[in-house]
Structures are given as structure tokens and as C-alpha cells.
C-alpha positions as CSV (number, residue, x, y, z in Angstrom):
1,X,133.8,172.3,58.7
2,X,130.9,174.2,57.3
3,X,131.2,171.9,54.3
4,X,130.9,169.1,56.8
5,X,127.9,170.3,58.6
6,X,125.9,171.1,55.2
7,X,126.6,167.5,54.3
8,X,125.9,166.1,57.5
9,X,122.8,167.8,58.1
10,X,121.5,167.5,53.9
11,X,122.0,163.6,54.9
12,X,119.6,163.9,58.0
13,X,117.1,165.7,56.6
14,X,117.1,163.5,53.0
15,X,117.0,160.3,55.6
16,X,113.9,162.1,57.8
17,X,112.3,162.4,54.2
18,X,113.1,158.8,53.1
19,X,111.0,157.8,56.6
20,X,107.7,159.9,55.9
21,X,107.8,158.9,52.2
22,X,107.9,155.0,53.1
23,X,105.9,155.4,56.6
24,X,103.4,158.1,55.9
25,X,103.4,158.5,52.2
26,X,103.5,154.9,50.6
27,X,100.7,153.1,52.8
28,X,98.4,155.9,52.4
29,X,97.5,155.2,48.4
30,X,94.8,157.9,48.7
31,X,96.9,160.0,49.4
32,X,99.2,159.5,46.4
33,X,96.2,159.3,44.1
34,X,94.6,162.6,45.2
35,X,97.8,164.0,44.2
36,X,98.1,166.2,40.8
37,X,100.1,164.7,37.9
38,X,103.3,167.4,39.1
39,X,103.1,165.6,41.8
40,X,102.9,162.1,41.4
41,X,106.0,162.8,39.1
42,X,107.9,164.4,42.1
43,X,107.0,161.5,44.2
44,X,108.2,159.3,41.6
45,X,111.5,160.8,41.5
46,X,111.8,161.1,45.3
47,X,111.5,157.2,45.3
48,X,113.5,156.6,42.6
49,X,116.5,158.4,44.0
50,X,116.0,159.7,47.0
51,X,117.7,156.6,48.8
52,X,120.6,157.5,46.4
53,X,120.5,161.3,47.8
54,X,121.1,160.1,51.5
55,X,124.2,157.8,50.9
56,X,125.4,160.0,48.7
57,X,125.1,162.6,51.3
58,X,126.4,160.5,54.1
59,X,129.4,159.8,52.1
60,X,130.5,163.0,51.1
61,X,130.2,164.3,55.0
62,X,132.2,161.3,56.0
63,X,135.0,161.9,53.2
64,X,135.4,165.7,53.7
65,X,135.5,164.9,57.5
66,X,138.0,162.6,57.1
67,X,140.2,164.0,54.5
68,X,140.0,167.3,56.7
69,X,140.9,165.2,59.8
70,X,143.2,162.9,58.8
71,X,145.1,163.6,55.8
72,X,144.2,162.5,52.0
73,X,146.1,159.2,52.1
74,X,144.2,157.8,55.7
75,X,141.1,158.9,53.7
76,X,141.8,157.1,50.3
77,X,143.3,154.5,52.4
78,X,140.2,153.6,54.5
79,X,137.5,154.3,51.6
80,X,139.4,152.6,48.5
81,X,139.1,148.7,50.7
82,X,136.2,149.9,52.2
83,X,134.2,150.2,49.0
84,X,136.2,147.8,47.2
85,X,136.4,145.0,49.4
86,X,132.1,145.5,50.4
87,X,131.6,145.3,46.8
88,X,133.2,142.2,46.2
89,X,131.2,140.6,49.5
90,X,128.0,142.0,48.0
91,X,128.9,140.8,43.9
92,X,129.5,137.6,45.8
93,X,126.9,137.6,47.7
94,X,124.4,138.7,45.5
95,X,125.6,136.0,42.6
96,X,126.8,133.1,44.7
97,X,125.0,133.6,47.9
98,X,128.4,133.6,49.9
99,X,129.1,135.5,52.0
100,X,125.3,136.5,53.7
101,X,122.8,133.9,51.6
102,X,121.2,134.0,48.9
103,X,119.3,137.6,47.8
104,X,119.0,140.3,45.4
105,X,118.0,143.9,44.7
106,X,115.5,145.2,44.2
107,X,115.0,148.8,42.6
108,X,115.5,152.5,44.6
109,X,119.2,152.0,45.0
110,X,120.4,153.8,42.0
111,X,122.8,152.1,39.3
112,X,123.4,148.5,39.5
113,X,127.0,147.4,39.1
114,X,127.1,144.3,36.7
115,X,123.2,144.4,37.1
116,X,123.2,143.5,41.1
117,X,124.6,146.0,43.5
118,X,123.5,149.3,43.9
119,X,126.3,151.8,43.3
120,X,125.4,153.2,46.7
121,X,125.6,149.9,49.0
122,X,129.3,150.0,49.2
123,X,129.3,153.7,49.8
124,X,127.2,153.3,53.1
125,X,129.9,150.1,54.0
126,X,132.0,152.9,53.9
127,X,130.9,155.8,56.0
128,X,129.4,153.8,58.2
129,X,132.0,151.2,58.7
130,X,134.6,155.1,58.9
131,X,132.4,156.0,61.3
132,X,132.4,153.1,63.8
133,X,136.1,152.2,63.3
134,X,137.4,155.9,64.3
135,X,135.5,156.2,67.3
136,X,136.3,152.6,68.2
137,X,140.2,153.4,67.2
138,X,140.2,156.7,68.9
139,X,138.6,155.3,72.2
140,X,141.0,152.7,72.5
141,X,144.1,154.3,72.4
142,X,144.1,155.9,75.5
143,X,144.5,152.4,77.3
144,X,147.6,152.3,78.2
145,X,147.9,148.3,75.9
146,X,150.2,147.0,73.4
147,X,149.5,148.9,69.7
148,X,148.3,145.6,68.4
149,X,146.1,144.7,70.8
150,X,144.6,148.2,69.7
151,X,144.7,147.9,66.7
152,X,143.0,144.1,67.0
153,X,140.6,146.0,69.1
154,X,139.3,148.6,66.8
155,X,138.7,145.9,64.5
156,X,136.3,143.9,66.4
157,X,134.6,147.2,67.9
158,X,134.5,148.5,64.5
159,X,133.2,145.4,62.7
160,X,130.9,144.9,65.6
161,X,129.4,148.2,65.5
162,X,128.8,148.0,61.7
163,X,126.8,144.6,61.8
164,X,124.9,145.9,65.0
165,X,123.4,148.6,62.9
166,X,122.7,145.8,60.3
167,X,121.0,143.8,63.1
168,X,119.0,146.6,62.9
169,X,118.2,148.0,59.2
170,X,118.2,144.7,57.2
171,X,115.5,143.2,58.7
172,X,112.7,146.3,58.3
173,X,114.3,147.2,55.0
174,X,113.6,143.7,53.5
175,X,110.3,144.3,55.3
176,X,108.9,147.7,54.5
177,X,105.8,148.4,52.2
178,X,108.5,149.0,49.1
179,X,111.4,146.4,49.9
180,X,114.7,147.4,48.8
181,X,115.9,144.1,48.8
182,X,114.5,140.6,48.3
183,X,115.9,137.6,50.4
184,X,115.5,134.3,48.0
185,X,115.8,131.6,51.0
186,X,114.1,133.4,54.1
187,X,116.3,132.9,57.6
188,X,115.3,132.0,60.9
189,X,116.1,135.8,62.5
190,X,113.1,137.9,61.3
191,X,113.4,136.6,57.6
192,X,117.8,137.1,57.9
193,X,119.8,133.7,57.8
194,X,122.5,134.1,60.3
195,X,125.4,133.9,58.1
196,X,124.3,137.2,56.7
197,X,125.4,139.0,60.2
198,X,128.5,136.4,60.1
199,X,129.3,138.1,56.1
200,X,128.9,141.7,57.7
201,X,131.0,141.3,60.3
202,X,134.0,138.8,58.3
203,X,133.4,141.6,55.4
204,X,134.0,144.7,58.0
205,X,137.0,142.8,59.6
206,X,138.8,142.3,56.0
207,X,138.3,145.9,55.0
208,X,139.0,147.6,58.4
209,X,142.3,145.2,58.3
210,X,143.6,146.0,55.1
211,X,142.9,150.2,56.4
212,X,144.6,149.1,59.4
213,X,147.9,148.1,57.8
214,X,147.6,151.1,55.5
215,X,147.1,153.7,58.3
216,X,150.6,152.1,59.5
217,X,152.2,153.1,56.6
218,X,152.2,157.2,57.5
219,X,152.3,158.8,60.9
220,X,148.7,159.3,62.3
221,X,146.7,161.7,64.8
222,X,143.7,160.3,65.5
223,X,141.1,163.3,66.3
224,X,139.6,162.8,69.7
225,X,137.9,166.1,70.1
226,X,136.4,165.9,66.8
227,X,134.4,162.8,66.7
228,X,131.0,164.4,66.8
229,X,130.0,164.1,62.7
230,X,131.1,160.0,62.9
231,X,128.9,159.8,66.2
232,X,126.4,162.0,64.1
233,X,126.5,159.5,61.3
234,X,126.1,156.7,63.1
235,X,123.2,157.8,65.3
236,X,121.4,158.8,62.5
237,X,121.8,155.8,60.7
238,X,120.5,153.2,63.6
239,X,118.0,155.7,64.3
240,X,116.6,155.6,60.7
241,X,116.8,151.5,60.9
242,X,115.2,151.6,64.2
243,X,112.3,153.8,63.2
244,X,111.4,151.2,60.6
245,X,111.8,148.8,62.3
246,X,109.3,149.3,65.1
247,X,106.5,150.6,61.9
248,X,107.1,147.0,60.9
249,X,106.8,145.8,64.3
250,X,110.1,144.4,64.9
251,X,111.3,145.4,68.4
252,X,114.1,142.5,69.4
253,X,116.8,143.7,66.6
254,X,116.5,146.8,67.9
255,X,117.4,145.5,71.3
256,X,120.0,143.7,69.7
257,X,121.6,146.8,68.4
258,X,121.2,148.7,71.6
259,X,123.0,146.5,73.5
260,X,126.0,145.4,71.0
261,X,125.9,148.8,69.0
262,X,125.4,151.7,70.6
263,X,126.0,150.7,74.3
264,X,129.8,149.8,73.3
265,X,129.4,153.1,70.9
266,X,128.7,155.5,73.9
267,X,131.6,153.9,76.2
268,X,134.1,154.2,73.0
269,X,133.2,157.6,72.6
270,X,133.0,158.8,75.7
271,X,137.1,157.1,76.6
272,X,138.3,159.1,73.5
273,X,136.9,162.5,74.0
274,X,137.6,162.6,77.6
275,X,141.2,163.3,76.6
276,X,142.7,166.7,76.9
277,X,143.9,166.4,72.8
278,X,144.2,164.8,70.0
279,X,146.2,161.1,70.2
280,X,148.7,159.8,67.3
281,X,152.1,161.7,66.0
282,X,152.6,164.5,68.1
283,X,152.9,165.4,71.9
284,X,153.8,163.8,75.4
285,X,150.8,160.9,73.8
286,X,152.3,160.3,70.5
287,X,152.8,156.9,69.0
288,X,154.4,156.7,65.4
289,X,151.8,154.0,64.3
């Protein structure tokens, strides 16, 4: 657990330092100028990679908390479609235009895969998408519903939750003074086409899906007083796409993302840790999944 805090809070801090550097440091060319040559080189490495420090940050908290948590094989088997199954949306999408339109990346990102994805994109797919899909997992099993309608459930929640905090993120980020990414055929909601939102969400159903029938496969106890690093990660996540998003002056995605993200978020969270313990393959609540 202290490994889990160190991470978590070494990804807040690296995300508070990604939102001066593009807020306060990057519109202020004076300021970069006056610096000494030492410097400008650290700045230059902070924006070269310190986008790749935060996701690499975020995913490492999120994999220790759920390997700790859960058990190696619910890990592995959330992360491996998670990662593999976003890449091959964002390989698609970034060659084909299906499944969000037509775009490309930009540099900041680290590595590109085949020259178009950032190593790193699917790695936030996956600890954000871990992080919605638990708490949405974990709230609804204390409803006293068939398993599949549960399971059905946490994949909509989960899916839900994950494009809300794209509602939220892709349009500042495509927007900011150093884009990250480049949309080729501007859309009509704040430069997004719609079917990009439509890709997030069919993307985070396939994955969460294939988890879902994998988590089946072993006995499960879902942690229901231990959901604070996923609501952690989460938070911190729409809170860094919200801070951009009002420097950029964009106010109704946020709204957006209030209302479909982190209300739903809050009522999740609150159902599952207002249990007495922990819900899955033990006790008078167990349910051999």
C-alpha cells in the first residue's frame, strides 16, 4: 500500500507539473527565454516526457492496486484487453479514421507504435477505464439484481465514465498552446466529431466485455473498502482535463462530464463503500462470479 500511495501521489504531482508547464510556463515565452541554457534543457526534457512520466505513473499505481487487490490473473486480465484492444481502436483510428475520425499525433507522448500511437495512450485506456469499471462493478453489486444485469451494468457505467472524462480532456488537449494531438477534419463539438465519443465509449464496452468474461473465469472479491486510489485516479484525471479546459475557455464539456461522469461516479462509490465488507467469493454476500 505504501507502494500504491508513492505511485499515486508521484502521478498527481507529475500531472500538477504538466498544468503549470503548459498554463504558466509555455504562454509566457519571456519567461522561457530569460532562462539559462541548464535550463531551457530541463524544460525541454520536462516537455518531451513529462506527459510520459504521469501515465506512466498512473499506470503503475493502478496495476499494483490491482494486483494487490484482486489477484494477478483479474489484473492481467483487465489490463492485457484494455491495452490491447484501445490500441487497436487508436491504430485504427489514427490510420483509417474508424473508429473516432480522422487525426493524428502529435509529439510529447513518448514512443510511437508503427509511427502513430503513443506508447502511453493505451496505458491511460487502461487505468482509467480500471478505475471507472471497479467502482462502477463494486457499486452495483450490492443491488440485490440478476449477475448479468450487473455485469451489463458495470459495462455501461464503466464505458460511460471513461468517455465522460474524454468529453472533458480531448477537447482542451487538441486545444492547448502545445497540442498533443491534431484533429485532420474538425467536428461540430468544440473541434470533436461526435463519433469520436461514439469510438470511446464502443472501444471501452469491447475491452471491459472481454475483462468481464475473464473475471468469470476465477472466483472474485471485489474490494469495497478500498476503492479510494481508483476514485483518486479518476478525480485527478477529470480534474487535470477540466483545468485545461476552462484556461482554454471551454466550460460546457466540463458540464458534460459533471453531470454524466462524476455525478454517476459519486452515487457508484458511495453504494459500494457503504457496505460493512468486501463483496465477491467469501461471506454471507458471496457470489462465485
Amino acid at each position: 500500500m505504501r507502494v500504491e500511495r508513492s505511485l499515486l501521489i508521484g502521478h498527481i504531482i507529475s500531472m500538477v507539473f504538466g498544468l503549470a508547464g503548459l498554463l504558466l510556463v509555455l504562454p509566457n515565452t519571456d519567461f522561457i527565454n530569460a532562462l539559462p541554457d541548464f535550463g531551457k534543457t530541463a524544460f525541454g526534457w520536462s516537455m518531451a516526457g513529462g506527459g510520459v512520466v504521469y501515465m506512466l505513473l498512473g499506470t503503475s499505481a493502478v496495476a499494483v492496486y490491482a494486483y494487490r487487490t484482486l489477484g494477478l490473473w483479474h489484473c492481467l486480465g483487465f489490463m492485457i484487453p484494455a491495452i490491447g484492444l484501445s490500441l487497436v481502436s487508436e491504430l485504427l483510428g489514427t490510420s483509417t479514421g474508424f473508429p473516432f475520425g480522422h487525426y493524428h499525433y502529435l509529439s510529447g507522448l513518448g514512443y510511437k507504435i508503427a509511427g502513430l500511437v503513443p506508447f502511453t495512450i493505451p496505458l491511460s485506456w487502461f487505468y482509467i477505464g480500471f478505475s471507472a469499471y471497479i467502482i462502477a462493478r463494486a457499486g452495483l453489486e450490492t443491488l440485490a439484481i440478476h449477475k448479468v444485469i450487473k455485469y451489463v451494468g458495470a459495462i455501461g457505467f464503466g464505458s460511460l465514465l471513461l468517455t465522460s472524462w474524454d468529453f472533458v480532456l480531448d477537447p482542451a488537449m487538441s486545444q492547448t498552446t502545445v497540442p498533443f494531438w491534431i484533429w485532420e477534419q474538425p467536428g461540430a463539438f468544440f473541434g470533436m466529431p461526435y463519433e469520436n465519443f461514439a469510438g470511446w465509449f464502443g472501444t471501452g464496452v469491447v475491452f471491459m466485455t472481454v475483462a468481464t468474461l475473464i473475471w468469470r473465469m476465477k472466483p472474485l472479491t471485489l474490494p469495497t473498502t478500498q476503492l479510494g486510489l481508483p476514485l483518486a485516479v479518476y478525480l485527478g484525471n477529470f480534474g487535470f482535463a477540466t483545468i485545461t479546459s476552462i484556461a482554454a475557455g471551454i466550460y460546457i464539456p466540463i458540464l458534460l462530464g459533471l453531470v454524466l461522469g462524476i455525478l454517476p461516479l459519486a452515487v457508484l462509490y458511495q453504494m459500494a463503500t457503504a457496505q460493512p465488507r468486501a463483496i465477491g467469493s467469501e461471506g454471507l454476500e458471496a457470489e462465485i462470479i
